[in-house]
PLY file of the C-alpha trace (Angstrom):
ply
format ascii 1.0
element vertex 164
property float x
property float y
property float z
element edge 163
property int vertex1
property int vertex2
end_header
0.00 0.00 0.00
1.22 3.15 -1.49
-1.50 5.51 -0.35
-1.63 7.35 2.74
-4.37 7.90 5.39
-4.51 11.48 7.17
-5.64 11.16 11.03
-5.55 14.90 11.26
-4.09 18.02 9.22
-3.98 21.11 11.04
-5.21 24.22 9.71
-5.96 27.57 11.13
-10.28 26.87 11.01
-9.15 23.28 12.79
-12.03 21.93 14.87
-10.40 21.01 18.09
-13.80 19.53 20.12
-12.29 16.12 19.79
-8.80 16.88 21.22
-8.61 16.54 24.82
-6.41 17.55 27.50
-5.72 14.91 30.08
-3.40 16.19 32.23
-2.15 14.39 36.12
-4.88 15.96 38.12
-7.19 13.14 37.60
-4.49 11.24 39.77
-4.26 14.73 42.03
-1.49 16.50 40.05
-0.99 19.74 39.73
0.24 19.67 35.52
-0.89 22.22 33.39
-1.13 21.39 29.31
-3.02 23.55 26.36
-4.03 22.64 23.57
-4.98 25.68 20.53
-4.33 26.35 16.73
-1.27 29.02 16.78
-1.37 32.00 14.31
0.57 29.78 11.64
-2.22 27.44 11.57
-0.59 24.29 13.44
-1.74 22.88 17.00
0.54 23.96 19.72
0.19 21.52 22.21
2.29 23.44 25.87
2.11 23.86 29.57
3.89 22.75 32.34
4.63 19.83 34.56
4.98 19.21 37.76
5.57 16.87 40.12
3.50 17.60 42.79
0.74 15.65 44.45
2.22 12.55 42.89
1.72 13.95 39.28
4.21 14.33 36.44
1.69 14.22 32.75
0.02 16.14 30.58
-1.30 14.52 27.59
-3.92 15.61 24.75
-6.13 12.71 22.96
-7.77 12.74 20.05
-11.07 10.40 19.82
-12.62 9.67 16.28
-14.72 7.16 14.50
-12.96 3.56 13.78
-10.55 3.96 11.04
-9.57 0.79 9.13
-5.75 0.74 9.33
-4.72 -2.72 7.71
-1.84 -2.42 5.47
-0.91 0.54 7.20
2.72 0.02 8.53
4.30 3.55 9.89
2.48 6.43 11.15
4.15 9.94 9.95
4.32 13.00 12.20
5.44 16.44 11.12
6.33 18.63 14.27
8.35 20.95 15.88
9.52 20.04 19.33
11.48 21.52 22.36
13.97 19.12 22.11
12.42 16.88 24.68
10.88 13.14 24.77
7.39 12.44 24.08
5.41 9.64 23.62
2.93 8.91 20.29
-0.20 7.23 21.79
-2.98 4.69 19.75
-5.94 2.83 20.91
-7.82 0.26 18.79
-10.48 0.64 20.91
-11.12 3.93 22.41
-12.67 1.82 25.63
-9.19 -0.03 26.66
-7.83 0.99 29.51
-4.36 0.77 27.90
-2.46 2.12 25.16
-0.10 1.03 22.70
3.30 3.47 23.03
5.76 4.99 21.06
8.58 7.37 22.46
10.50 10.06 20.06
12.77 12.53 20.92
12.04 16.11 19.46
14.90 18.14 17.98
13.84 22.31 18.15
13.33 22.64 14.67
10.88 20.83 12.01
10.92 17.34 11.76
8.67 14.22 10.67
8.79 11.28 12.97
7.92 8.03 12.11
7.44 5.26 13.72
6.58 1.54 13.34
3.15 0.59 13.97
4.33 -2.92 14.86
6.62 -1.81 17.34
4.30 0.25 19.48
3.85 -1.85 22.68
1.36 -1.81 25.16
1.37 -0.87 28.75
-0.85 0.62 31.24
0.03 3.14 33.62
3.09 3.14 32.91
3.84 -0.29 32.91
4.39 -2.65 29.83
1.59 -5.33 29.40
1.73 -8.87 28.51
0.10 -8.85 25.32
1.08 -8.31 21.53
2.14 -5.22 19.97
-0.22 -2.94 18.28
-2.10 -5.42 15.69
-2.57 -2.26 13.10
-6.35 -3.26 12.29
-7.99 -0.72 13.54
-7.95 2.67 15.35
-10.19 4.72 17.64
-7.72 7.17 19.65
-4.15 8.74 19.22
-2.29 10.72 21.57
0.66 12.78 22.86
1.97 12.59 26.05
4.57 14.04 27.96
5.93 12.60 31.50
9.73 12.76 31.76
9.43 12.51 35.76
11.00 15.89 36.29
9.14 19.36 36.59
9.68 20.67 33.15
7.87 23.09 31.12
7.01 21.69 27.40
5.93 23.06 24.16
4.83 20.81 20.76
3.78 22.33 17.52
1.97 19.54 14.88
1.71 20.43 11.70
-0.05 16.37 10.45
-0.74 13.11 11.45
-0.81 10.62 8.90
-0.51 6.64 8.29
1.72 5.18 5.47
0 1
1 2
2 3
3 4
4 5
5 6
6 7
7 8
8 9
9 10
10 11
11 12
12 13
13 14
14 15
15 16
16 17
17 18
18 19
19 20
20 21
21 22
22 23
23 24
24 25
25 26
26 27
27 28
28 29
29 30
30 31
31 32
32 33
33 34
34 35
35 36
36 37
37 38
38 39
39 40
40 41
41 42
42 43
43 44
44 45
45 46
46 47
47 48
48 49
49 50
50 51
51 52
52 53
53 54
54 55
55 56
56 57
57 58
58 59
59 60
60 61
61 62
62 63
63 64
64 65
65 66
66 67
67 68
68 69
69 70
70 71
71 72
72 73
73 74
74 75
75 76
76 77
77 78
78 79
79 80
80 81
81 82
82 83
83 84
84 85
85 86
86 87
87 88
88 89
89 90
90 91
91 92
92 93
93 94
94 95
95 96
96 97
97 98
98 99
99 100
100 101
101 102
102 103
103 104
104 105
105 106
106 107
107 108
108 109
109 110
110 111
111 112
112 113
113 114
114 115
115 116
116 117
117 118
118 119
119 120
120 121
121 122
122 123
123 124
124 125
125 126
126 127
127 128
128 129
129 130
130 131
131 132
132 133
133 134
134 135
135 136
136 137
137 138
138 139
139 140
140 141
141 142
142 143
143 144
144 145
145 146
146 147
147 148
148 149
149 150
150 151
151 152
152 153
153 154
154 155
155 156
156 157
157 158
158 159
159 160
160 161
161 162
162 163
């Protein structure tokens, strides 16, 4: 498969109702993350972290209708980073209470990412699961996370999200 799929493009008219900020207070944290199309039309995805109250995440997610993603192998992410470590988020089912994860390392300038959709592993609260890697059938939720245990403010500019 030659073809692409496109999870999300942003633009400056972007609907954002389906992104969501999760951030540590549902555990009692005290993290702070935004999520908002900049003036050149990309999501900026920033805030703060903080270790506090047993926190140390922010995260957005982004929850859509199943997408058929057989034959799919990499998923393609063009960004701009602060030169710290993220992690690229997927759920088949938007349900599970786990996801399967990805880490990348941002640089400070523009860069696409890619990773393996076969290598994405699943854990749980921060802990790797017993089960198979991401089976690339089908997809409900993506996300971006950032927990690098230290207070730490952040900052993440996407430009697109695709599958290839």
């Amino acid at each position: 498969m030659t073809s692409t799929l496109l999870i999300f493009d942003f633009e400056r008219n972007s609907n954002l109702s389906n992104w969501n900020i999760v951030n540590d207070g549902v555990m009692g944290g005290l993290s702070q993350g935004k999520f908002k199309i900049n003036t050149d039309g990309n999501a900026l995805f920033s805030g703060t972290i903080s270790l506090e109250n047993n926190g140390g995440f922010s995260s957005v997610r982004y929850r859509f209708t199943t997408k058929e993603v057989k034959g799919y192998t990499k998923v393609l992410i063009r960004l701009k980073g602060d030169g710290k470590k993220y992690q690229f988020r997927i759920k088949s089912d938007a349900y599970d209470r786990y996801s399967y994860i990805a880490h990348f390392k941002t640089t400070g300038d523009w860069q696409t990412i890619e990773i393996s959709l076969s290598e994405m592993y699943p854990a749980f609260r921060g802990r790797k699961l017993d089960i198979p890697n991401y089976p690339s059938e089908i997809m409900q939720e993506i996300a971006f996370l950032i927990g690098n245990k230290k207070s730490e403010s952040f900052k993440l500019e996407i430009d697109k999200i695709e599958l290839k």
